[in-house]
HTML snippet that shows the backbone in 3Dmol.js (N, CA, C, O; Angstrom):
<script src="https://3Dmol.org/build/3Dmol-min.js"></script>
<div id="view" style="width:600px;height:400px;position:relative"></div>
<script>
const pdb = `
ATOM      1  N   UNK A   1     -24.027  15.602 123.823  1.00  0.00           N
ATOM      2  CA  UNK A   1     -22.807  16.395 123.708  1.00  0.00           C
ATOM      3  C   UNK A   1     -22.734  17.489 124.782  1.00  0.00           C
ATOM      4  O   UNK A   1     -23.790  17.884 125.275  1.00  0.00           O
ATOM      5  N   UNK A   2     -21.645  17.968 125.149  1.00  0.00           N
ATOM      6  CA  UNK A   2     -21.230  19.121 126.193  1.00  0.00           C
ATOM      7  C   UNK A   2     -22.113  20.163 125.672  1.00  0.00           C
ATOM      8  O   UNK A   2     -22.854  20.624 126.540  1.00  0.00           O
ATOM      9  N   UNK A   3     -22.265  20.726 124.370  1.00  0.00           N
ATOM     10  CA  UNK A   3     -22.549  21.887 124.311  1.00  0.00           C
ATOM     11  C   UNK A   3     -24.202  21.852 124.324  1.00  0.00           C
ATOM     12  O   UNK A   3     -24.669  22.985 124.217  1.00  0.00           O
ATOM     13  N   UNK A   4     -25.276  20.714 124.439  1.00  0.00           N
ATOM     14  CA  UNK A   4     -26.358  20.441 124.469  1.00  0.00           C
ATOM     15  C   UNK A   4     -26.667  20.306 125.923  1.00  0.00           C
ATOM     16  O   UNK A   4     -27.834  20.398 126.302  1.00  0.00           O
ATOM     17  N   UNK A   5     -25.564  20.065 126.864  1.00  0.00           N
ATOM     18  CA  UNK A   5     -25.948  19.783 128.584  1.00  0.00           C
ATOM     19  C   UNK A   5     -25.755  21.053 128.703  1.00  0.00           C
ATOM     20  O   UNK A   5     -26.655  21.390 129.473  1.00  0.00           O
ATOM     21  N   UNK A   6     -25.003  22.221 128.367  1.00  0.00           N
ATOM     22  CA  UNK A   6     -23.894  23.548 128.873  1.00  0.00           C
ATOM     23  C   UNK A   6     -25.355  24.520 128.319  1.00  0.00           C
ATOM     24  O   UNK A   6     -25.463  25.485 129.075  1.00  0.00           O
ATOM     25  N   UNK A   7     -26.439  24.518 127.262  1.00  0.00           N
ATOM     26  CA  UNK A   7     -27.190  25.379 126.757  1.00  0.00           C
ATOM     27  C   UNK A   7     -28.546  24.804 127.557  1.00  0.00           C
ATOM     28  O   UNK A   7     -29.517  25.557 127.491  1.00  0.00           O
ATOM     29  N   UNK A   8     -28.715  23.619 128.268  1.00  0.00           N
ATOM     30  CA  UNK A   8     -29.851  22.964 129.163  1.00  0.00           C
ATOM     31  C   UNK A   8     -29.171  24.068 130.282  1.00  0.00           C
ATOM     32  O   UNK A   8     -29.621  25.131 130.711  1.00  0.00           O
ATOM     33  N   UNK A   9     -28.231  23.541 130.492  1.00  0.00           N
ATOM     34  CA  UNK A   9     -28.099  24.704 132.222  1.00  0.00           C
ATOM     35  C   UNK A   9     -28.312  25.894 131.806  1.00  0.00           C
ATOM     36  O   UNK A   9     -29.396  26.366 132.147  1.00  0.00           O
ATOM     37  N   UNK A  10     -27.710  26.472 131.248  1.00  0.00           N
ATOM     38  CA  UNK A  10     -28.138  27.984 131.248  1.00  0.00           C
ATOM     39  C   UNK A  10     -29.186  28.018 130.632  1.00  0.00           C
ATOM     40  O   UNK A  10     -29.151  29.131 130.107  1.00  0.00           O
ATOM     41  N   UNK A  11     -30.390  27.396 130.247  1.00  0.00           N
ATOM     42  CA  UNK A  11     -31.511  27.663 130.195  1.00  0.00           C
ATOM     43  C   UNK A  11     -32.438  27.562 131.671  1.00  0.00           C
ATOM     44  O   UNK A  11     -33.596  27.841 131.982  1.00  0.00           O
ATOM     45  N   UNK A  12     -31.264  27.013 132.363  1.00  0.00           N
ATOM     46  CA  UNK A  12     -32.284  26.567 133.888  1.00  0.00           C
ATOM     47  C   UNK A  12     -31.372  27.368 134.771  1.00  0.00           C
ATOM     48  O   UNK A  12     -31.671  27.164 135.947  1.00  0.00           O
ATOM     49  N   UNK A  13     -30.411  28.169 134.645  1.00  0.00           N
ATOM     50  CA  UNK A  13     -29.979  28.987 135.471  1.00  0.00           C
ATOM     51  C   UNK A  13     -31.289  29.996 136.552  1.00  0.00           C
ATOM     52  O   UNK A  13     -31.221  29.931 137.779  1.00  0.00           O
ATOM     53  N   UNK A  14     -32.148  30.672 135.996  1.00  0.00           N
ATOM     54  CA  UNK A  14     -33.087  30.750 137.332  1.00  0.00           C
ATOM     55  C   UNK A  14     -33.818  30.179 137.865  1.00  0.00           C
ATOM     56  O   UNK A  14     -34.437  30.521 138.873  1.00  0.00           O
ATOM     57  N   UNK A  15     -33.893  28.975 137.148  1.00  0.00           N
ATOM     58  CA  UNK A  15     -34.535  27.592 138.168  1.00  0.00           C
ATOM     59  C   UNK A  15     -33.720  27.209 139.404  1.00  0.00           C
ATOM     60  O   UNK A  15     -34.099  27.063 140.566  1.00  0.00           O
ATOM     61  N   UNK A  16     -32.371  27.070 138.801  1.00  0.00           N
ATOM     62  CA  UNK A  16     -31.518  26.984 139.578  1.00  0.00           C
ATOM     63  C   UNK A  16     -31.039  28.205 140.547  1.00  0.00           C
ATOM     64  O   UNK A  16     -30.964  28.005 141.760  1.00  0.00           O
ATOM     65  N   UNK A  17     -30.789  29.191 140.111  1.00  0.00           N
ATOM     66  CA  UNK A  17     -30.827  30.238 141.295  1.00  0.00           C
ATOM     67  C   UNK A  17     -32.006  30.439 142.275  1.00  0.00           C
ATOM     68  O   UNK A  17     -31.970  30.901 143.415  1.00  0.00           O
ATOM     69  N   UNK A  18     -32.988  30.014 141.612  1.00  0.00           N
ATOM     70  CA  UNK A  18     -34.328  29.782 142.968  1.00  0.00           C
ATOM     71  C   UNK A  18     -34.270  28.688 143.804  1.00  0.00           C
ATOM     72  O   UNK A  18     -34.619  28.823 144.977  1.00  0.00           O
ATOM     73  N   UNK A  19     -33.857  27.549 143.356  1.00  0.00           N
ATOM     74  CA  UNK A  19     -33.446  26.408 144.353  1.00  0.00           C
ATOM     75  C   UNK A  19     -32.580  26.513 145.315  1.00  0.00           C
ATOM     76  O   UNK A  19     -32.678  25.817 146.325  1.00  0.00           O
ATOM     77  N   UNK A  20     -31.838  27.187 145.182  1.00  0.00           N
ATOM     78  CA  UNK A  20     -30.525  27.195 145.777  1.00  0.00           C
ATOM     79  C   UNK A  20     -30.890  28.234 146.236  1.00  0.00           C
ATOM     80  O   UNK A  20     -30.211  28.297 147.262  1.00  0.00           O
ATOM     81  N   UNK A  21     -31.866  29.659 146.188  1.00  0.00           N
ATOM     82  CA  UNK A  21     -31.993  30.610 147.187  1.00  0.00           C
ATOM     83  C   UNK A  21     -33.331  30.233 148.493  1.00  0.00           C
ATOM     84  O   UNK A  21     -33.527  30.724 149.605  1.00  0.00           O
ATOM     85  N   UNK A  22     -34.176  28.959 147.579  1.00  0.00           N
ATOM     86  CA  UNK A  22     -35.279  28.562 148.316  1.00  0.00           C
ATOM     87  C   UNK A  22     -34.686  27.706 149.454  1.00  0.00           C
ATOM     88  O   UNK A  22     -35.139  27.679 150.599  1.00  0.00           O
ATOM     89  N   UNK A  23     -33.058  26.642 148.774  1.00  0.00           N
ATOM     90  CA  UNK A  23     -32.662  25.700 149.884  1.00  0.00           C
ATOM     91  C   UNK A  23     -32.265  26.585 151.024  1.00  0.00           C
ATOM     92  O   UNK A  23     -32.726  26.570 152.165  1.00  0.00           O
ATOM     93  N   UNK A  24     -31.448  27.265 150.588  1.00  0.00           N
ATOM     94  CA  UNK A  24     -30.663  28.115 152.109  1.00  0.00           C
ATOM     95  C   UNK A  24     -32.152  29.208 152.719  1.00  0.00           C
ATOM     96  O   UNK A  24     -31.605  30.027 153.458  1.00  0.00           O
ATOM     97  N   UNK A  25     -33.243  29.428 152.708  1.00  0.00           N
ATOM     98  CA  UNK A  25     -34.261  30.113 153.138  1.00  0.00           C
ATOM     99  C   UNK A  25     -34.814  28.785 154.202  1.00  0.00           C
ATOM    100  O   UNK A  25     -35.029  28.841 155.412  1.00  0.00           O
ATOM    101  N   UNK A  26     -34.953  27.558 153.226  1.00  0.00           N
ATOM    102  CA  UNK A  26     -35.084  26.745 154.145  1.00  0.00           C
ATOM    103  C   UNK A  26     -34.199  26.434 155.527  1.00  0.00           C
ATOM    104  O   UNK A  26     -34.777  26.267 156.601  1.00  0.00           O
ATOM    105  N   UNK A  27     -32.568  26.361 155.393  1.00  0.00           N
ATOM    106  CA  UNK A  27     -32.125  25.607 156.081  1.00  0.00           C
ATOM    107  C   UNK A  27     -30.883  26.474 156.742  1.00  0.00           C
ATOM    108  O   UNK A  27     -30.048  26.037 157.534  1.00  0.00           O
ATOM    109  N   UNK A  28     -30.967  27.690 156.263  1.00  0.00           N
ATOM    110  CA  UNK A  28     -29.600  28.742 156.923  1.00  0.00           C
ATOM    111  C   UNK A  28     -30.839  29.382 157.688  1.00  0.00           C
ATOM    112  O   UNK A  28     -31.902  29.513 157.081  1.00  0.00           O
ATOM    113  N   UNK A  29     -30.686  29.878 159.333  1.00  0.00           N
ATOM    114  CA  UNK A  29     -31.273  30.587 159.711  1.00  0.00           C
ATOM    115  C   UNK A  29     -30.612  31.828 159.552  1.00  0.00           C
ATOM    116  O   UNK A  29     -31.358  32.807 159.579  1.00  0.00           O
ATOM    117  N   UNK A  30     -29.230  32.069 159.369  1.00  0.00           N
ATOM    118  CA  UNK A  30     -29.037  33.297 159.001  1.00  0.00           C
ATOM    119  C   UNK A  30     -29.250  34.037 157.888  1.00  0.00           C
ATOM    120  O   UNK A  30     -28.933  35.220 158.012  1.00  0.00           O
ATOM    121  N   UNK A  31     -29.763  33.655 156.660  1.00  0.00           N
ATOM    122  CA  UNK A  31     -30.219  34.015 155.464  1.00  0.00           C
ATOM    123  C   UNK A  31     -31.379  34.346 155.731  1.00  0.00           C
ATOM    124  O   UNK A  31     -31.579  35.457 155.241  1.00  0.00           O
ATOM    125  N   UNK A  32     -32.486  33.866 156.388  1.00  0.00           N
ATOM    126  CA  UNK A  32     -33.875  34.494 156.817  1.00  0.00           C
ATOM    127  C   UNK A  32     -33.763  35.821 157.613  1.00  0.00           C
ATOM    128  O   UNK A  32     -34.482  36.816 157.522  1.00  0.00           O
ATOM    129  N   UNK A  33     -32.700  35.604 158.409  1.00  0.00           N
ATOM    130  CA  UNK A  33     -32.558  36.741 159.061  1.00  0.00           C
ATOM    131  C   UNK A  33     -32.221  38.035 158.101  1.00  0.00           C
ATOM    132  O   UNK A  33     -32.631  39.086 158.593  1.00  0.00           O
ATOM    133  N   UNK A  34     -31.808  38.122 157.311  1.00  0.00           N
ATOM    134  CA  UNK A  34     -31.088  39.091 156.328  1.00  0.00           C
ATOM    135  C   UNK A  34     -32.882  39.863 156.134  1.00  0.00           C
ATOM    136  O   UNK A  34     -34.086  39.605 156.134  1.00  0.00           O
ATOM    137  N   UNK A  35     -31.559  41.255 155.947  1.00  0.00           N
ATOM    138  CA  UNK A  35     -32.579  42.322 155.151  1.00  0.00           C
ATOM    139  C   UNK A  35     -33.293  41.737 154.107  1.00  0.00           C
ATOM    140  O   UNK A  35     -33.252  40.517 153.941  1.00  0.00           O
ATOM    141  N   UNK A  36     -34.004  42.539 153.318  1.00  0.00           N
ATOM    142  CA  UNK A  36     -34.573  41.957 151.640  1.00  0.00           C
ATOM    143  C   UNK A  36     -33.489  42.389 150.776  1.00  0.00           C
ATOM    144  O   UNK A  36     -33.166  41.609 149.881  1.00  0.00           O
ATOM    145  N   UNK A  37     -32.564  44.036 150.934  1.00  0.00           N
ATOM    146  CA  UNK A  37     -31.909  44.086 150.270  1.00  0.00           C
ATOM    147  C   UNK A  37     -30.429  43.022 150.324  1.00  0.00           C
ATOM    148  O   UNK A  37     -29.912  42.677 149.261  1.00  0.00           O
ATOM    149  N   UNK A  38     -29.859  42.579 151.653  1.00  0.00           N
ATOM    150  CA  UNK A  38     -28.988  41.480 151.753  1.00  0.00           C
ATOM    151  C   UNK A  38     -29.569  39.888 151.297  1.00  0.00           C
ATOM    152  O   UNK A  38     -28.846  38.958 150.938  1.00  0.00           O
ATOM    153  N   UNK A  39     -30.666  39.866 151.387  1.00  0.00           N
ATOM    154  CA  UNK A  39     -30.988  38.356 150.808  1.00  0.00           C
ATOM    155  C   UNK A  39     -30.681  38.437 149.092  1.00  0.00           C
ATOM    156  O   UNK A  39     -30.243  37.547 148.363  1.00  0.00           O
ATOM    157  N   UNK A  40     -31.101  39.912 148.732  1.00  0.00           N
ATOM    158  CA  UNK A  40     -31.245  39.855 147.177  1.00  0.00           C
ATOM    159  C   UNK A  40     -29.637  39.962 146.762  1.00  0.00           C
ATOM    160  O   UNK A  40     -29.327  39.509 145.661  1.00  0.00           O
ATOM    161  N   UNK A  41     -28.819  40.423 147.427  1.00  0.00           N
ATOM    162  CA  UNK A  41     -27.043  40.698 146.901  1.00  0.00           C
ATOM    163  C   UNK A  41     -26.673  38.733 147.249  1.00  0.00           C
ATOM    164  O   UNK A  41     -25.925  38.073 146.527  1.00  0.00           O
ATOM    165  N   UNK A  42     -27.219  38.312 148.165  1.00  0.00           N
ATOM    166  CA  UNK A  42     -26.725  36.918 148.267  1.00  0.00           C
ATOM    167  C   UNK A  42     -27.369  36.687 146.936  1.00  0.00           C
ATOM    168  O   UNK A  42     -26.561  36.986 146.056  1.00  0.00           O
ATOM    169  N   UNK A  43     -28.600  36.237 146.405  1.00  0.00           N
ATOM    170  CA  UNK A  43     -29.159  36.129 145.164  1.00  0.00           C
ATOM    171  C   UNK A  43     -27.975  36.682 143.968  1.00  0.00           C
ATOM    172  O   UNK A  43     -27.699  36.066 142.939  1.00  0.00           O
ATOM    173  N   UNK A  44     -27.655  37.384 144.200  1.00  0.00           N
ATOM    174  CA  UNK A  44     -27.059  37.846 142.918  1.00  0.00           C
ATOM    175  C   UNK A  44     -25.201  37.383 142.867  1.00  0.00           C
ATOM    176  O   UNK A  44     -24.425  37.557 141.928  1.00  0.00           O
ATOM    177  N   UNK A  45     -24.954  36.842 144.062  1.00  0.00           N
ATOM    178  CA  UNK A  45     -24.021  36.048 144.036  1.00  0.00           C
ATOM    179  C   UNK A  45     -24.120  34.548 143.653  1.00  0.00           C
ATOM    180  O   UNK A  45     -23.335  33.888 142.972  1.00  0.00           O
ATOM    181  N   UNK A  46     -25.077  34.234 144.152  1.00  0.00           N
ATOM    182  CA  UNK A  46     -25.934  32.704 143.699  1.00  0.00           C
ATOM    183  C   UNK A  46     -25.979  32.574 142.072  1.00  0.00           C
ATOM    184  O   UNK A  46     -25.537  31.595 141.471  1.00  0.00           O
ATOM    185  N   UNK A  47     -26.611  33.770 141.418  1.00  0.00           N
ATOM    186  CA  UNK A  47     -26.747  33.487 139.986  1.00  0.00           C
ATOM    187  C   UNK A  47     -25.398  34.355 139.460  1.00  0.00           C
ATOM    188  O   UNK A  47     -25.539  34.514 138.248  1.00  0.00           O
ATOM    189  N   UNK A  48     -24.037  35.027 139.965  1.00  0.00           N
ATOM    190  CA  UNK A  48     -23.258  35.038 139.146  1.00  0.00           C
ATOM    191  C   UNK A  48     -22.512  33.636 139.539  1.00  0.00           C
ATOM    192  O   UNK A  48     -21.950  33.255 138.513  1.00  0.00           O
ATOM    193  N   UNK A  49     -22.299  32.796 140.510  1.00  0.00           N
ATOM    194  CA  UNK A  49     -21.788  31.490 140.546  1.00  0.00           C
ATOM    195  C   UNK A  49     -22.331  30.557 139.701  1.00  0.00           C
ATOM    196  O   UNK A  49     -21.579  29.714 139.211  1.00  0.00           O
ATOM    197  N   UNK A  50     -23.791  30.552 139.375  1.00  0.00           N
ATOM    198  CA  UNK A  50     -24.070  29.637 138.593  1.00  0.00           C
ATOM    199  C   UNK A  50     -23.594  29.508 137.227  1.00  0.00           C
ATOM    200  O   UNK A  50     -23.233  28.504 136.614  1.00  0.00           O
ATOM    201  N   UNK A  51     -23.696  31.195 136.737  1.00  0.00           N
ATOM    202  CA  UNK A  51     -23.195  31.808 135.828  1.00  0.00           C
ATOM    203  C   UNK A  51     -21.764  31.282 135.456  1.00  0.00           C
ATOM    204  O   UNK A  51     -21.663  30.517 134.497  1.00  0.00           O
ATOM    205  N   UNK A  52     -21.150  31.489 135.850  1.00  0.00           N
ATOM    206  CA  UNK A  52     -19.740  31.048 136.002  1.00  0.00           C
ATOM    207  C   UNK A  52     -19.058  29.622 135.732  1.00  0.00           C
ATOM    208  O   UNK A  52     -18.052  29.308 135.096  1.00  0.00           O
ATOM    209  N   UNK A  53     -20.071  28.820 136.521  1.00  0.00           N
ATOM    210  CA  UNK A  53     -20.243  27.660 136.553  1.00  0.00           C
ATOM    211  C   UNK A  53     -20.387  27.016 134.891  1.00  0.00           C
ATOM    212  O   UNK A  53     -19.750  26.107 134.359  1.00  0.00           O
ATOM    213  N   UNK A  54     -21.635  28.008 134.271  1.00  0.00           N
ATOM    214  CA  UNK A  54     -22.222  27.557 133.571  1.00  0.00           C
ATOM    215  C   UNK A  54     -20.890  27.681 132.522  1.00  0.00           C
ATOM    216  O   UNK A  54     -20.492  26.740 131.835  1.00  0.00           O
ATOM    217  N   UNK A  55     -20.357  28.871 132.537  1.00  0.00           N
ATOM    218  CA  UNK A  55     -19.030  29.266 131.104  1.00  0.00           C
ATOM    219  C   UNK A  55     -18.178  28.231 131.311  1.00  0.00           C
ATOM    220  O   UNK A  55     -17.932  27.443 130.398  1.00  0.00           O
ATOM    221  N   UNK A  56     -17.661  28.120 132.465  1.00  0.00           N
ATOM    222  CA  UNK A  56     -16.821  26.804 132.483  1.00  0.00           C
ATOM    223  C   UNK A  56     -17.069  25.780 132.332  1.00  0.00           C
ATOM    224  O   UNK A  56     -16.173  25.236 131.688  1.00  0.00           O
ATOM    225  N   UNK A  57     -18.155  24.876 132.675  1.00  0.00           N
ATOM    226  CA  UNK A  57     -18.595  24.279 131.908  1.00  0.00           C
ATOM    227  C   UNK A  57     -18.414  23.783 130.428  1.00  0.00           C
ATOM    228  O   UNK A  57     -17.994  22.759 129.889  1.00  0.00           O
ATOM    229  N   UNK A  58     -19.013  25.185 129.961  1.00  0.00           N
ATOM    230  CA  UNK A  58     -19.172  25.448 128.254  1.00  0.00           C
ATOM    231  C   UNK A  58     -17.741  25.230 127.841  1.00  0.00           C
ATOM    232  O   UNK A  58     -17.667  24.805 126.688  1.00  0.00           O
ATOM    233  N   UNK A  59     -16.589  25.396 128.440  1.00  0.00           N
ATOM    234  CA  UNK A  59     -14.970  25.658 128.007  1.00  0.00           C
ATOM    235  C   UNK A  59     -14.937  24.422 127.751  1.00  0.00           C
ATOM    236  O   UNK A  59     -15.445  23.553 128.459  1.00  0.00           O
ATOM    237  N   UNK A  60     -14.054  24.161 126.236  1.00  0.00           N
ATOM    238  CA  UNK A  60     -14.084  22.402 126.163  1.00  0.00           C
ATOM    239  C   UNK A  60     -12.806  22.343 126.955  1.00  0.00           C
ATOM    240  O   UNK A  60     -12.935  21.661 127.972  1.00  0.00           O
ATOM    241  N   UNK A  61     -11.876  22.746 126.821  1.00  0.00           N
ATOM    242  CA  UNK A  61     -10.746  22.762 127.799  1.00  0.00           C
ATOM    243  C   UNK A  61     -10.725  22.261 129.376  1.00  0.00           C
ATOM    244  O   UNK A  61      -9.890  21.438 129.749  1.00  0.00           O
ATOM    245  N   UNK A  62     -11.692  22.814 130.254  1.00  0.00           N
ATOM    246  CA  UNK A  62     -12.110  22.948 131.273  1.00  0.00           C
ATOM    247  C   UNK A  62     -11.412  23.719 131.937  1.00  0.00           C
ATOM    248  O   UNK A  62     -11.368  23.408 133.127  1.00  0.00           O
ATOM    249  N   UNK A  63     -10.636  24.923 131.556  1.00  0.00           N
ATOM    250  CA  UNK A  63     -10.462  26.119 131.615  1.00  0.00           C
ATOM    251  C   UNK A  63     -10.603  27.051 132.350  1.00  0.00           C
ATOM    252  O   UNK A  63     -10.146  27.208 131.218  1.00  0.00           O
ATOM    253  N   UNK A  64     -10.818  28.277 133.395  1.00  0.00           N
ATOM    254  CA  UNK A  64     -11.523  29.195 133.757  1.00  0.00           C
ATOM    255  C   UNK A  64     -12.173  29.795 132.450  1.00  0.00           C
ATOM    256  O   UNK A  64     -11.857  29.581 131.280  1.00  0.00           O
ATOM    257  N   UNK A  65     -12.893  30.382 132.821  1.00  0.00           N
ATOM    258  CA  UNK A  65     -14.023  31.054 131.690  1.00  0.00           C
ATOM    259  C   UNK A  65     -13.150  32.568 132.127  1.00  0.00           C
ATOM    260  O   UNK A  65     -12.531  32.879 133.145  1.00  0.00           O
ATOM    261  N   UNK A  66     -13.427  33.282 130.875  1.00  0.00           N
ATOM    262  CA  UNK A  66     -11.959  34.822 131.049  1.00  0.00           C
ATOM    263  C   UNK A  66     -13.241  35.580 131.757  1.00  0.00           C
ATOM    264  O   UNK A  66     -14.446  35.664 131.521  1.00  0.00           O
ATOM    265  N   UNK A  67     -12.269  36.120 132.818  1.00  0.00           N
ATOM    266  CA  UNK A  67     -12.959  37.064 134.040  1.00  0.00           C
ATOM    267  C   UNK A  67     -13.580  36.297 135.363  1.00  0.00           C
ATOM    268  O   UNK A  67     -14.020  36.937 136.318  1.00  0.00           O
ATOM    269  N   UNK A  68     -13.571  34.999 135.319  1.00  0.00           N
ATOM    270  CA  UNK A  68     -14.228  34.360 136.188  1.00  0.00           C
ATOM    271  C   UNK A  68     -12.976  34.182 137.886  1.00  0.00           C
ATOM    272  O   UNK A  68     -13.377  33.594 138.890  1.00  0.00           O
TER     273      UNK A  68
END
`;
const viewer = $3Dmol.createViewer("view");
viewer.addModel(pdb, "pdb");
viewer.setStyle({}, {cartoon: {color: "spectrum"}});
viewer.zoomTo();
viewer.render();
</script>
């Protein structure tokens, strides 16, 4: 069911925000280049997208999630 895949992702939301900050470390040279404090605000855009991702998702509608 949706709401058993929608509570798997957001249980892996910082799995997933580490993949996705480990892929682009790998393969953006401009992300290596970044400060620590600019790598970490990209990070925190990474996990409110996932975030986001994840509410909509969850919407049986397929909806925006309110505030997104």
């Amino acid at each position: 069911p949706r709401s058993t895949t929608a509570d798997a992702l957001q249980r892996a939301t910082g799995a997933l925000s580490t993949a996705a900050t480990a892929r682009m470390d790998a393969e953006l040279p401009w992300f290596r280049e970044l400060s620590a404090p600019d790598r970490s605000g990209v990070g925190l855009i990474v996990q409110a997208g996932i975030k986001a991702f994840v509410d909509w998702f969850r919407a049986d509608d397929g909806s925006p999630a309110p505030g997104a």
